[in-house]
N, CA, C and O atoms as a printed pandas DataFrame, in Angstrom:
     atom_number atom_name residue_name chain_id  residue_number  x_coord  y_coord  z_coord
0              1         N          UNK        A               1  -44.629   66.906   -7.034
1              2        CA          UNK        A               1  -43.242   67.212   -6.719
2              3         C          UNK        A               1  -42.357   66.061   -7.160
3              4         O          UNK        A               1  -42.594   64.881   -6.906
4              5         N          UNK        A               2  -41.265   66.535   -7.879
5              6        CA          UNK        A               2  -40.219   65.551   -8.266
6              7         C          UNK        A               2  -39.792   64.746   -7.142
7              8         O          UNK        A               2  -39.132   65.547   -6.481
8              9         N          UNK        A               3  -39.774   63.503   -6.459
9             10        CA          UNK        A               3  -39.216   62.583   -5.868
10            11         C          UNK        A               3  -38.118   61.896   -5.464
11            12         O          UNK        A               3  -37.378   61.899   -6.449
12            13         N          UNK        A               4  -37.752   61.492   -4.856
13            14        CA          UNK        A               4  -36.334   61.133   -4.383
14            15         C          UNK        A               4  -35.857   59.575   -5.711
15            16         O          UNK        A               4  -34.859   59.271   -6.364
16            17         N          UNK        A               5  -37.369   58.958   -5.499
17            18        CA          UNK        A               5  -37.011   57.426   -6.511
18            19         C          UNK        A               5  -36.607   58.360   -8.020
19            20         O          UNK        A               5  -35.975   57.682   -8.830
20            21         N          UNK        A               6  -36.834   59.469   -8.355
21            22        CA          UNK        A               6  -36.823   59.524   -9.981
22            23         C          UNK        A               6  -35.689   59.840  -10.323
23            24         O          UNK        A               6  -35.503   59.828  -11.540
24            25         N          UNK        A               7  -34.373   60.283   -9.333
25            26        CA          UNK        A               7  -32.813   60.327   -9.326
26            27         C          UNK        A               7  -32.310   59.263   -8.830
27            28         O          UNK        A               7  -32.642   58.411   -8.006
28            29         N          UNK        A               8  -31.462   59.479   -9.481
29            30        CA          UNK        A               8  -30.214   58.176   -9.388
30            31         C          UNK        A               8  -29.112   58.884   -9.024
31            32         O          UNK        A               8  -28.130   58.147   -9.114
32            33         N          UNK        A               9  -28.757   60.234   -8.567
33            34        CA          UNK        A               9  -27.853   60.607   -8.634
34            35         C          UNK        A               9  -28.337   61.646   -7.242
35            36         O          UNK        A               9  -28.717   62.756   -7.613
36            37         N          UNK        A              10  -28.370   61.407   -5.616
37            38        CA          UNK        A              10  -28.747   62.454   -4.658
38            39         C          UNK        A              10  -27.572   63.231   -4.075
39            40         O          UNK        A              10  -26.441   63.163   -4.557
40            41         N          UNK        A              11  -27.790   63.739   -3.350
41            42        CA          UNK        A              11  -26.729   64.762   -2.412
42            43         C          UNK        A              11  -27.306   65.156   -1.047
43            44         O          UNK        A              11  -28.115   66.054   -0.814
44            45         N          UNK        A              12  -26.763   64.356   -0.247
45            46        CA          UNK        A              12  -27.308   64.739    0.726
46            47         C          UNK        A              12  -26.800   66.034    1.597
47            48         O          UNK        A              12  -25.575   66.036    1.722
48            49         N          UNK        A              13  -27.331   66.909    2.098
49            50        CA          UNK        A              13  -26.713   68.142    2.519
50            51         C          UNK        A              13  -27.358   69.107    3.915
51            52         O          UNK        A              13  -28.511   69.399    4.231
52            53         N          UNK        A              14  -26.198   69.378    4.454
53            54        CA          UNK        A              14  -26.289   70.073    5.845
54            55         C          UNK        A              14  -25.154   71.061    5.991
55            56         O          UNK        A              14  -23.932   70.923    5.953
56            57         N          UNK        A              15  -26.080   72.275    6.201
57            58        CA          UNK        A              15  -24.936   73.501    6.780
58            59         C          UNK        A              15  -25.428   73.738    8.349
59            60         O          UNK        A              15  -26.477   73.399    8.897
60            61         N          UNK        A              16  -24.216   74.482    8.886
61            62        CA          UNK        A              16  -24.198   75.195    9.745
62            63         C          UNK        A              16  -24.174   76.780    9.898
63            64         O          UNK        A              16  -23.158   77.128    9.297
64            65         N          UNK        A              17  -24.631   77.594   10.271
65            66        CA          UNK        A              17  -24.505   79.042   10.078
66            67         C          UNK        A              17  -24.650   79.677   11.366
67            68         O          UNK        A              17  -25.296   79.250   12.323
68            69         N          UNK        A              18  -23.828   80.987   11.269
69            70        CA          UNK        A              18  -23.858   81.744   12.394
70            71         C          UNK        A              18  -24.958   82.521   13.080
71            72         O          UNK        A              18  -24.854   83.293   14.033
72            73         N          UNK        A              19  -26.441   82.024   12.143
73            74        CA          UNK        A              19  -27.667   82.788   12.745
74            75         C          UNK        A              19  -28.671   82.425   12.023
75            76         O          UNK        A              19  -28.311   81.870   10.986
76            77         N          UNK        A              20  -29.838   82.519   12.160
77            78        CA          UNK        A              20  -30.489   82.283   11.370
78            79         C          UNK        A              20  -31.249   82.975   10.254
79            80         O          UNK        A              20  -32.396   82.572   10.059
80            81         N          UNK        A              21  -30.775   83.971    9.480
81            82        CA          UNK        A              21  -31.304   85.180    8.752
82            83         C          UNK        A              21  -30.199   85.413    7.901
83            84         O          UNK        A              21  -29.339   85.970    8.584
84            85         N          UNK        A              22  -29.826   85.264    6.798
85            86        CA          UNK        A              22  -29.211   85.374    6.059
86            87         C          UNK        A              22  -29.320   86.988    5.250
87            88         O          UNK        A              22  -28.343   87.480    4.685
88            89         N          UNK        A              23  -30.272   87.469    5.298
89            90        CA          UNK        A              23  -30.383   88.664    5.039
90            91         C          UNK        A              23  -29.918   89.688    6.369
91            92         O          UNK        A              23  -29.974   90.883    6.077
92            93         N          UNK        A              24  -29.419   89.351    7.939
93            94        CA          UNK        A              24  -28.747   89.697    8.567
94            95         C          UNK        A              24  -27.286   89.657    8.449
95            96         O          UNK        A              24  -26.515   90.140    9.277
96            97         N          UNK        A              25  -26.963   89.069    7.402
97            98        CA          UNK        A              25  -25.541   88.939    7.598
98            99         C          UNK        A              25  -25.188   87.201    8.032
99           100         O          UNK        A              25  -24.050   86.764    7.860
100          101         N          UNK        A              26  -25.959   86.591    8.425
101          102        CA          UNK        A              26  -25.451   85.546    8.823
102          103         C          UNK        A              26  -24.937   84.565    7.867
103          104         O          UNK        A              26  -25.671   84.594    6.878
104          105         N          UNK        A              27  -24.189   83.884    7.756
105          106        CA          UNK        A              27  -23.286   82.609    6.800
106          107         C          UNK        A              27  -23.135   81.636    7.112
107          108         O          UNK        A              27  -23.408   81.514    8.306
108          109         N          UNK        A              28  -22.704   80.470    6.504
109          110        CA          UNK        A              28  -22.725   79.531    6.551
110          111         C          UNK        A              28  -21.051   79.395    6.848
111          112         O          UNK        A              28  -20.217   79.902    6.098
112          113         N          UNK        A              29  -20.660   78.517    8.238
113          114        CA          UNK        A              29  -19.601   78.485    8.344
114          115         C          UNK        A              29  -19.183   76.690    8.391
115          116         O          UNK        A              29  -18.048   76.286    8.643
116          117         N          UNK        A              30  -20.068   76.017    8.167
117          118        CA          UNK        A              30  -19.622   74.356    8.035
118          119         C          UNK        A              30  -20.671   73.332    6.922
119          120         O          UNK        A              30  -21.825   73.363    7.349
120          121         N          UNK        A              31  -20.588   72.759    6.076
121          122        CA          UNK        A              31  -21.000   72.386    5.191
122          123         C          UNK        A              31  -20.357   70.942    5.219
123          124         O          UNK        A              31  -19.172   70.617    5.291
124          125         N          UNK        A              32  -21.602   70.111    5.133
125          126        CA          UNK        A              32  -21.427   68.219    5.097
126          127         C          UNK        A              32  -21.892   67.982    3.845
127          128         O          UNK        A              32  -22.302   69.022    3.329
128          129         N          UNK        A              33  -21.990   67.020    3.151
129          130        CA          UNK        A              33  -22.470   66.860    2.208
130          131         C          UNK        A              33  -22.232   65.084    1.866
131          132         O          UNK        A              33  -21.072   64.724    2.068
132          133         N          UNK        A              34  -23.050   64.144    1.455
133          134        CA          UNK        A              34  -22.774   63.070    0.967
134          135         C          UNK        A              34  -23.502   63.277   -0.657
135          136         O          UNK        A              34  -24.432   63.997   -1.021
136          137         N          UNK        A              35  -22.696   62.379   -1.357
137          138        CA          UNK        A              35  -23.389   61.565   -2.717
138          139         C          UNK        A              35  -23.505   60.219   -2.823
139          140         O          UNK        A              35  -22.705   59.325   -2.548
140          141         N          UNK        A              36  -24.913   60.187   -3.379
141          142        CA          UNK        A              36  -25.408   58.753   -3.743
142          143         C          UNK        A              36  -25.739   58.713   -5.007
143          144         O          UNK        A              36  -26.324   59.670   -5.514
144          145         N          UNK        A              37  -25.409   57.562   -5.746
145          146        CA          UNK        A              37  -25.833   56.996   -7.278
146          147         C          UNK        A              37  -25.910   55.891   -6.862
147          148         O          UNK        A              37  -25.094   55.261   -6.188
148          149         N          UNK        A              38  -27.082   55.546   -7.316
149          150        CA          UNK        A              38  -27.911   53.896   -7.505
150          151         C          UNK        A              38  -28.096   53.581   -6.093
151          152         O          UNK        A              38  -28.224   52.387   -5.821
152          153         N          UNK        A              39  -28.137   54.500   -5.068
153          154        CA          UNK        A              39  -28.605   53.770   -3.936
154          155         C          UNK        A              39  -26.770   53.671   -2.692
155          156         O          UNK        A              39  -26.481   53.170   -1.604
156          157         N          UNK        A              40  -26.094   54.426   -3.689
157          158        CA          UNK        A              40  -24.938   53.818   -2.848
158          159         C          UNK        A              40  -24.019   55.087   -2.820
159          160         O          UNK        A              40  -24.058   55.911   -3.734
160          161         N          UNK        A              41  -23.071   55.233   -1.581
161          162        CA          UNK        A              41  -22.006   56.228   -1.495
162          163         C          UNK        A              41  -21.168   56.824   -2.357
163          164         O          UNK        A              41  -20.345   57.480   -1.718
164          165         N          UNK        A              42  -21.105   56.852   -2.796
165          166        CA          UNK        A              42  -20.169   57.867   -3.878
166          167         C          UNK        A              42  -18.706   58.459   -3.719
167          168         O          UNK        A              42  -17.636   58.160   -4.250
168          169         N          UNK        A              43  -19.065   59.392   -2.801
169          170        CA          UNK        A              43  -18.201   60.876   -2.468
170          171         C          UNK        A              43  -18.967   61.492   -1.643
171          172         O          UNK        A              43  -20.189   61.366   -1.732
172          173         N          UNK        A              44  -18.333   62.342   -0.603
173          174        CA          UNK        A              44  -18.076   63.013    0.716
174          175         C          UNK        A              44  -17.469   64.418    0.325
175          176         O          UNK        A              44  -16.488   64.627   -0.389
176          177         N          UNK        A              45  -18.346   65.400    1.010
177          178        CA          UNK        A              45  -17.655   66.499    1.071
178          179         C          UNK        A              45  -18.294   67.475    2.237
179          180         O          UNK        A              45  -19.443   67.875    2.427
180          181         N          UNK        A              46  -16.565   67.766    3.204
181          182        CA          UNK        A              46  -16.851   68.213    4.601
182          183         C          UNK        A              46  -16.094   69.512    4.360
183          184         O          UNK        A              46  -15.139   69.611    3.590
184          185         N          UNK        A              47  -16.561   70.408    5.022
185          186        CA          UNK        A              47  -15.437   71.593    5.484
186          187         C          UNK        A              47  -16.273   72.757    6.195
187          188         O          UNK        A              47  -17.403   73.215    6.025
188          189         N          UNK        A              48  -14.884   73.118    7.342
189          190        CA          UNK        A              48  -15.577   74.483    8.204
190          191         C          UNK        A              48  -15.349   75.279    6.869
191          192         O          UNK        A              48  -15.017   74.873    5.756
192          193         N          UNK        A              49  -15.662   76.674    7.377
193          194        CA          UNK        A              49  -15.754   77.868    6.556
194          195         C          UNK        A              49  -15.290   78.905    6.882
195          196         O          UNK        A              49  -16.316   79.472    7.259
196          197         N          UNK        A              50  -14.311   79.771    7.063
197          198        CA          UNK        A              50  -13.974   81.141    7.499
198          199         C          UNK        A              50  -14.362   82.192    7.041
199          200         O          UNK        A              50  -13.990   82.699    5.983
200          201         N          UNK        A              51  -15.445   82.771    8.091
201          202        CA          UNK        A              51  -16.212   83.864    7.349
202          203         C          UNK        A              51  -15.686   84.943    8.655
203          204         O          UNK        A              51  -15.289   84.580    9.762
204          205         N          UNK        A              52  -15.843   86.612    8.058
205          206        CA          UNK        A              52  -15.324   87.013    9.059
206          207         C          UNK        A              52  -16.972   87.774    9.943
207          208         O          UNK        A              52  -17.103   88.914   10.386
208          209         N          UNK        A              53  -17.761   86.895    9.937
209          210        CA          UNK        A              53  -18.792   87.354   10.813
210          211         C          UNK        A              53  -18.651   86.049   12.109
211          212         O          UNK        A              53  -18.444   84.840   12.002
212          213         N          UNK        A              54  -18.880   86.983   13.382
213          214        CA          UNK        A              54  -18.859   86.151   14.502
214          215         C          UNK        A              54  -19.726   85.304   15.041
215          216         O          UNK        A              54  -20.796   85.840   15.333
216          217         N          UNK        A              55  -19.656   84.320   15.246
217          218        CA          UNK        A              55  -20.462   82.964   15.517
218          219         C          UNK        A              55  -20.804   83.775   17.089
219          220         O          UNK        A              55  -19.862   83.855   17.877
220          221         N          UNK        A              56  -21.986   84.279   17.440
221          222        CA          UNK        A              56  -22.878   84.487   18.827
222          223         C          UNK        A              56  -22.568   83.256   19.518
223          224         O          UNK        A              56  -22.543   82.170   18.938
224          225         N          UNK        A              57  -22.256   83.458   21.136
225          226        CA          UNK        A              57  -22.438   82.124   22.083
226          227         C          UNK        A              57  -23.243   81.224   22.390
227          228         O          UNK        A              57  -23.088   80.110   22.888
228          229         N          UNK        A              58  -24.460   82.011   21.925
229          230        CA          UNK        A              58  -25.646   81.122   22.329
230          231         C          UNK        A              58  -26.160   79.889   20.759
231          232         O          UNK        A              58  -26.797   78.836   20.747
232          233         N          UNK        A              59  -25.491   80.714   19.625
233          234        CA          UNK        A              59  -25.294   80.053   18.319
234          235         C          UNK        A              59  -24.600   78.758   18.317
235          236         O          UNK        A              59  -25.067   77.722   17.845
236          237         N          UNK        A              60  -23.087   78.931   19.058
237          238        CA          UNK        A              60  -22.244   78.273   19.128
238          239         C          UNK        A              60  -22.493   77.115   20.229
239          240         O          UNK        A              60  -21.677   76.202   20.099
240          241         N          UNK        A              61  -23.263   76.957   21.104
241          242        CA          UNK        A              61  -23.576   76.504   22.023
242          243         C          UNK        A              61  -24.151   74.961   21.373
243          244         O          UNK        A              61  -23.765   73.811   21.581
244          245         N          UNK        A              62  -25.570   75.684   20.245
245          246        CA          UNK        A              62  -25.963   74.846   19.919
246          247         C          UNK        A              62  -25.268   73.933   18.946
247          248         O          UNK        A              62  -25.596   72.754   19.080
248          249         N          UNK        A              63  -24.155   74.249   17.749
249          250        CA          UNK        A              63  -23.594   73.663   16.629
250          251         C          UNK        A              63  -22.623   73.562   17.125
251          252         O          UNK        A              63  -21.843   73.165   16.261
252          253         N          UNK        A              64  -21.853   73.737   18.542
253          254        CA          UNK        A              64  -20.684   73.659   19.053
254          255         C          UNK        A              64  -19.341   73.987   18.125
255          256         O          UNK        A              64  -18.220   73.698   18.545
256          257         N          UNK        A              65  -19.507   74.497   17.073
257          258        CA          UNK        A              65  -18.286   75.581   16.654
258          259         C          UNK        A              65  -18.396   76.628   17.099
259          260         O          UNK        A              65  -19.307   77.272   17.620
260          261         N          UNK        A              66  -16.624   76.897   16.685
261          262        CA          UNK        A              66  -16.401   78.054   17.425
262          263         C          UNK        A              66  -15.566   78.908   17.001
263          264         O          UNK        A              66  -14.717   78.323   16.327
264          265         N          UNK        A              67  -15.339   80.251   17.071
265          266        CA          UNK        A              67  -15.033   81.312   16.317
266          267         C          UNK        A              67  -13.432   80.836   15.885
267          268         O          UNK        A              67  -12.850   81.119   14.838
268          269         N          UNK        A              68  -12.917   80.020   17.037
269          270        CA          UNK        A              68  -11.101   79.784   17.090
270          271         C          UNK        A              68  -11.126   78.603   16.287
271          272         O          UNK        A              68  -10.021   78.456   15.767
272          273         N          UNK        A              69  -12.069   77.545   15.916
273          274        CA          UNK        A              69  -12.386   76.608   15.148
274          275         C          UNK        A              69  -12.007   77.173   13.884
275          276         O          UNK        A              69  -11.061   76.565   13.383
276          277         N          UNK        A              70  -12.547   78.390   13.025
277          278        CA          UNK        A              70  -12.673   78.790   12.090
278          279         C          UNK        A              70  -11.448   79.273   11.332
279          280         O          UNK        A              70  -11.497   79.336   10.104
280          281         N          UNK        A              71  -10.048   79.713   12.184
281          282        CA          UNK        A              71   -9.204   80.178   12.000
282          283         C          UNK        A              71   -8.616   79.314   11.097
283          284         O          UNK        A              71   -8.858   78.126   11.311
284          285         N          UNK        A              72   -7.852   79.590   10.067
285          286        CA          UNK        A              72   -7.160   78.912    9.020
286          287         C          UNK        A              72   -7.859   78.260    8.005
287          288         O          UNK        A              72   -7.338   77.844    6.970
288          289         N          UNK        A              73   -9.285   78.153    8.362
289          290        CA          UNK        A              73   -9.781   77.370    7.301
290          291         C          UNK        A              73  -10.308   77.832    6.424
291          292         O          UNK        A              73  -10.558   79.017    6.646
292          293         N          UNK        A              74  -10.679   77.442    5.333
293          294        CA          UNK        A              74  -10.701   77.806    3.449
294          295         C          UNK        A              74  -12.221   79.300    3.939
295          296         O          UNK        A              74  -12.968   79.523    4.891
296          297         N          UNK        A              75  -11.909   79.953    2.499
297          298        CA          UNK        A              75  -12.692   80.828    2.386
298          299         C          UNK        A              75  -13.681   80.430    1.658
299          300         O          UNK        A              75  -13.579   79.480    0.881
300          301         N          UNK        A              76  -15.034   81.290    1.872
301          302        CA          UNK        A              76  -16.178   81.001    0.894
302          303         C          UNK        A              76  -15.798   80.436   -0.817
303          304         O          UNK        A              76  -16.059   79.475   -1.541
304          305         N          UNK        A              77  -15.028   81.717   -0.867
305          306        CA          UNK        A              77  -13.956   81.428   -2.227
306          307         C          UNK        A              77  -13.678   80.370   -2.695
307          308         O          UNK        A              77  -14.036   79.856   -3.754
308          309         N          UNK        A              78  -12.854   79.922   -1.699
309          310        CA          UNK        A              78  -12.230   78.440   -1.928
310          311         C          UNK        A              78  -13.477   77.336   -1.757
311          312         O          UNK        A              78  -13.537   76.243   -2.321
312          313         N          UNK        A              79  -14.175   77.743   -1.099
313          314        CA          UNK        A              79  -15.028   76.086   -0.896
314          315         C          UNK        A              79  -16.284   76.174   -1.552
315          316         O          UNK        A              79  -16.885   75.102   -1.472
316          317         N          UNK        A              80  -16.977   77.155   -2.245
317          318        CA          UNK        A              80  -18.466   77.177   -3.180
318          319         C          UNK        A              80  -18.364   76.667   -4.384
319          320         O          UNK        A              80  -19.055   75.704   -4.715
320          321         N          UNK        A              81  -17.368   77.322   -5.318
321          322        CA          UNK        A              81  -17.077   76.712   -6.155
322          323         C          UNK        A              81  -16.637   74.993   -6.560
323          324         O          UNK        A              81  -16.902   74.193   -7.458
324          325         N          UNK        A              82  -16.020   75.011   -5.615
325          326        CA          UNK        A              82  -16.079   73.175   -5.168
326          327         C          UNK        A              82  -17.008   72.331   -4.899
327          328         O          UNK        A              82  -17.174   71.240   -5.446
328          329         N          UNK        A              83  -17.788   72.917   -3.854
329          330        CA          UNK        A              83  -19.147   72.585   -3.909
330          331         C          UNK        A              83  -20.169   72.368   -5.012
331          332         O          UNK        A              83  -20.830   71.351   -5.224
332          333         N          UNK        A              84  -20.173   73.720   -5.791
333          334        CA          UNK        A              84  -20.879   73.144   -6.770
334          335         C          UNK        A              84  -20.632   72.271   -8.153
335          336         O          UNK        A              84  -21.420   71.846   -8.998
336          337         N          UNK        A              85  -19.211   72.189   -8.016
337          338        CA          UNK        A              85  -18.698   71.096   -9.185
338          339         C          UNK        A              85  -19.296   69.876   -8.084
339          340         O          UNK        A              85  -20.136   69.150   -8.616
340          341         N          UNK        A              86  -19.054   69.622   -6.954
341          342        CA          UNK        A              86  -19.476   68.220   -6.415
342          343         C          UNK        A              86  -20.875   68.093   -5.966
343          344         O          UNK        A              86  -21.264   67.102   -5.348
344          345         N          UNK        A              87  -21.605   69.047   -6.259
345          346        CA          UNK        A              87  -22.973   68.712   -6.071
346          347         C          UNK        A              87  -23.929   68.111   -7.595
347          348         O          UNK        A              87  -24.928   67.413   -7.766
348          349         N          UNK        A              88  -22.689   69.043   -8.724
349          350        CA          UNK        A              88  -23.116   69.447  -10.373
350          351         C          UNK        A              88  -24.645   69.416  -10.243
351          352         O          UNK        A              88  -25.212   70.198   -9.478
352          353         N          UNK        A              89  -25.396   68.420  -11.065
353          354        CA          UNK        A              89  -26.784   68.404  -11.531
354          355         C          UNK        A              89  -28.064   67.721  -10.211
355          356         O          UNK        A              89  -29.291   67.621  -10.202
356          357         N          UNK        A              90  -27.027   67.396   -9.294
357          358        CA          UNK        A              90  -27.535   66.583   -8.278
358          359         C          UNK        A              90  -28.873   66.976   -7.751
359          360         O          UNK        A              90  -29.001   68.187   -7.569
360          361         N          UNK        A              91  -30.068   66.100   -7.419
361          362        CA          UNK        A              91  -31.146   66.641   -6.618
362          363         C          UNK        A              91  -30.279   66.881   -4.744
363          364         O          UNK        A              91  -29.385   66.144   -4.326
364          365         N          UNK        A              92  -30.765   67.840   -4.111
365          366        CA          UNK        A              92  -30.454   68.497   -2.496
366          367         C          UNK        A              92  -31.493   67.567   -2.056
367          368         O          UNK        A              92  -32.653   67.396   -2.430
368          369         N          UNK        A              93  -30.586   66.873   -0.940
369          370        CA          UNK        A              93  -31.841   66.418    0.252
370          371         C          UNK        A              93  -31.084   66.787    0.952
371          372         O          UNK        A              93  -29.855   66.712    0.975
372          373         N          UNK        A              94  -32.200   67.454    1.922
373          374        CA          UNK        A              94  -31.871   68.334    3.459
374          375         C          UNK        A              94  -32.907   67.781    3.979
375          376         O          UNK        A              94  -33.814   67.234    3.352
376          377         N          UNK        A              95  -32.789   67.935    5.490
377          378        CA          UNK        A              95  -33.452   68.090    6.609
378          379         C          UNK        A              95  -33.986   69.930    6.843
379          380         O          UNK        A              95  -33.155   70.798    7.109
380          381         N          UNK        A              96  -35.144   70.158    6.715
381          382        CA          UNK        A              96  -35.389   71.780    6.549
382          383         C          UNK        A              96  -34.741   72.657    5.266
383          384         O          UNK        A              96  -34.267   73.788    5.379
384          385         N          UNK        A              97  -34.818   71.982    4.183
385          386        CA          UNK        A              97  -34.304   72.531    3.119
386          387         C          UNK        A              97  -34.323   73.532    2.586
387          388         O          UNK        A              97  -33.395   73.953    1.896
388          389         N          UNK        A              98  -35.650   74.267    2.847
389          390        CA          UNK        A              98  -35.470   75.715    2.669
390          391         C          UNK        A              98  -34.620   76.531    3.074
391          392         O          UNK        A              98  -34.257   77.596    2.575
392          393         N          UNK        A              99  -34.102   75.682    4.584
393          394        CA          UNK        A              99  -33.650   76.802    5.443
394          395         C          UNK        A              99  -32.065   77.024    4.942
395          396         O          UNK        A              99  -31.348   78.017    5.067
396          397         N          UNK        A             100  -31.700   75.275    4.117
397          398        CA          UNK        A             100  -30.299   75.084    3.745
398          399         C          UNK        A             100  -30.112   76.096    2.333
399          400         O          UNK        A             100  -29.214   76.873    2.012
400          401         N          UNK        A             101  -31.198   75.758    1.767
401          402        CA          UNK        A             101  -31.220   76.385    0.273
402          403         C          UNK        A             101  -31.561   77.757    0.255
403          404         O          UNK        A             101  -31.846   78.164   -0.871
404          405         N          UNK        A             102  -31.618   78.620    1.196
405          406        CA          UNK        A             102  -31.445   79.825    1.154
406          407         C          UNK        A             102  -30.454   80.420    1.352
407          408         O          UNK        A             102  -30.086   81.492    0.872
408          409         N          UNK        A             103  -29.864   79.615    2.225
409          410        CA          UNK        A             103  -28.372   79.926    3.160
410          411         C          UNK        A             103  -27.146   79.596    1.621
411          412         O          UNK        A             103  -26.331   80.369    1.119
412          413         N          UNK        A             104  -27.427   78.422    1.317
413          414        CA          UNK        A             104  -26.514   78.463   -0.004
414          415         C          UNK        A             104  -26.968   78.962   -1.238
415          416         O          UNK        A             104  -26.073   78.807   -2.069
416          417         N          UNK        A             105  -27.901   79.460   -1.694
417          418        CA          UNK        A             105  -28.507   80.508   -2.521
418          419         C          UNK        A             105  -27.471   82.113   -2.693
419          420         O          UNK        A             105  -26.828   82.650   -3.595
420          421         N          UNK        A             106  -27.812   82.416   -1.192
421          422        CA          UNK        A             106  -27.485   83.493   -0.450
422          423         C          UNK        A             106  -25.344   83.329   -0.606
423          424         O          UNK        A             106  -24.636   84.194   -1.123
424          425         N          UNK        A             107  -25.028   82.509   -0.225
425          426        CA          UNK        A             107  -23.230   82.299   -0.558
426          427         C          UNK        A             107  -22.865   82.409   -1.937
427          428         O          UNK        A             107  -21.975   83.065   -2.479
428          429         N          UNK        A             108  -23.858   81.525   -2.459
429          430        CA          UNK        A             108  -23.385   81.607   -4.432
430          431         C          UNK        A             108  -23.349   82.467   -4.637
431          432         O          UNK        A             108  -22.416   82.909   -5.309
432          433         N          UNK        A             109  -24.499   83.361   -4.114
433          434        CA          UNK        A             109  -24.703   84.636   -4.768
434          435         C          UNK        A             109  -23.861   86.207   -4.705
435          436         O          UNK        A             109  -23.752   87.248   -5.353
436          437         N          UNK        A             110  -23.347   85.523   -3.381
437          438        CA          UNK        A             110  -22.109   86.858   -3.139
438          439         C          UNK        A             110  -20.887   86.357   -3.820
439          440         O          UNK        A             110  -19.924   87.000   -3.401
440          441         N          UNK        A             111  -20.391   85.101   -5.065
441          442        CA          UNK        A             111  -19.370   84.618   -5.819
442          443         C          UNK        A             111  -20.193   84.770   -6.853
443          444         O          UNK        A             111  -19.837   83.920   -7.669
444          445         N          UNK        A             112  -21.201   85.445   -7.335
445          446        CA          UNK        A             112  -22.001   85.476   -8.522
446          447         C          UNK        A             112  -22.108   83.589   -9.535
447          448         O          UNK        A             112  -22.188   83.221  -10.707
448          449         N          UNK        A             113  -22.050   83.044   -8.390
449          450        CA          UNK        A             113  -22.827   81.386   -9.012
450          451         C          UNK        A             113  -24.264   81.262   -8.608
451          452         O          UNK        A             113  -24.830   81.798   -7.656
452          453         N          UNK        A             114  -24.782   80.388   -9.588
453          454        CA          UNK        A             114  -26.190   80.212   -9.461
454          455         C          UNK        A             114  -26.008   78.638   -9.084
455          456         O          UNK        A             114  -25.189   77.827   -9.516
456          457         N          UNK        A             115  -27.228   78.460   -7.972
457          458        CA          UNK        A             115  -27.275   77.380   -7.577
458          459         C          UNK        A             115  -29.052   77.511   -8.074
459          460         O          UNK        A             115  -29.938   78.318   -7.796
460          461         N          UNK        A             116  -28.972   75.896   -9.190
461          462        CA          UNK        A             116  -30.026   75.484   -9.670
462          463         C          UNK        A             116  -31.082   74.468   -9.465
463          464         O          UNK        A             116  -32.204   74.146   -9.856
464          465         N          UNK        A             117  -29.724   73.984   -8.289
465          466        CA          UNK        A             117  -30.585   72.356   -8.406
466          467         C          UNK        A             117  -31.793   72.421   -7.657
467          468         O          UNK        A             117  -32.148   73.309   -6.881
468          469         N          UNK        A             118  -32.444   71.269   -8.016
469          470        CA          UNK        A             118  -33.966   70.929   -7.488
470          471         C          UNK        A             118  -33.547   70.529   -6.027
471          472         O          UNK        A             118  -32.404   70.178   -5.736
472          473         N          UNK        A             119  -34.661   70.623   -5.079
473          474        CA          UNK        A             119  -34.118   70.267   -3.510
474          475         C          UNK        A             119  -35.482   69.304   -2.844
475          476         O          UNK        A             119  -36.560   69.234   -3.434
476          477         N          UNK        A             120  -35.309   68.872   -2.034
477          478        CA          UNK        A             120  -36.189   67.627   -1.509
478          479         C          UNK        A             120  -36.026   67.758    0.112
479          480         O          UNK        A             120  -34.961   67.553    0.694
480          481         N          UNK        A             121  -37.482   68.204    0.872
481          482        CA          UNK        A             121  -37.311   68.257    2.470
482          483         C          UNK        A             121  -37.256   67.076    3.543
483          484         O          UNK        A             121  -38.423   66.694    3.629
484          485         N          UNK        A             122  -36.949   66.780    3.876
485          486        CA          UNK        A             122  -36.890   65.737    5.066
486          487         C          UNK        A             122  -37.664   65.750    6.054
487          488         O          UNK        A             122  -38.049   64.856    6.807
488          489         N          UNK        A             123  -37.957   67.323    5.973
489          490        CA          UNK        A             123  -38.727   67.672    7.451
490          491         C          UNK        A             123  -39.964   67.402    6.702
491          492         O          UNK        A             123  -40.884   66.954    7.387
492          493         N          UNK        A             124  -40.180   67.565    5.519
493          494        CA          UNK        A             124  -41.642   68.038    5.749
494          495         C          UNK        A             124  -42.202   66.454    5.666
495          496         O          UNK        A             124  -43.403   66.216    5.794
């Protein structure tokens, strides 16, 4: 498996979503993201998400957003495409990365973008 030392260029990345099944309907409604080159900070990229599926209480409990949180803020629209200019060629490090890289797989894919990059787990 490709390695974290063989980039110079990482992304570190964490969503939040309203469930865990993306083939239910569930989305990603908050997205963190850092960049590193050579070991050092880069660029930052934060934002909730306004999706019009409802964040469950017991969901919200745990990620403490909340459905009134969501109001006004950017659409999938507005924030994927951004995303992937600021992720560009970058290797994904997540914590449970599958679980991130399905969830943003699954968003590109309803804006017909392909998300390519290589990804790296934390958990495992």
């Amino acid at each position: 498996m490709d390695g974290i030392a063989n980039h110079n260029k990482l992304v570190f990345v964490d969503v939040e979503t309203t469930g865990l099944d993306h083939n239910k309907g569930h989305r990603i409604i908050e997205i963190g993201a850092i960049a590193m080159e050579d070991g050092k900070i880069v660029s930052e990229f934060q934002s909730l998400i306004f999706v019009k599926h409802l964040i469950p209480r017991h969901v919200s409990q745990i990620h403490r957003i909340t459905n009134g949180m969501l109001v006004d803020q950017p659409t999938p629209e507005q924030i994927y495409p951004k995303f992937k200019e600021f992720i560009s060629d970058s290797l994904l490090v997540a914590h449970n990365a599958d679980f991130d890289m399905r969830f943003l797989r699954a968003e590109f894919g309803r804006l017909n973008l392909l998300l390519q990059n290589k990804s790296i787990c934390t958990l495992r």
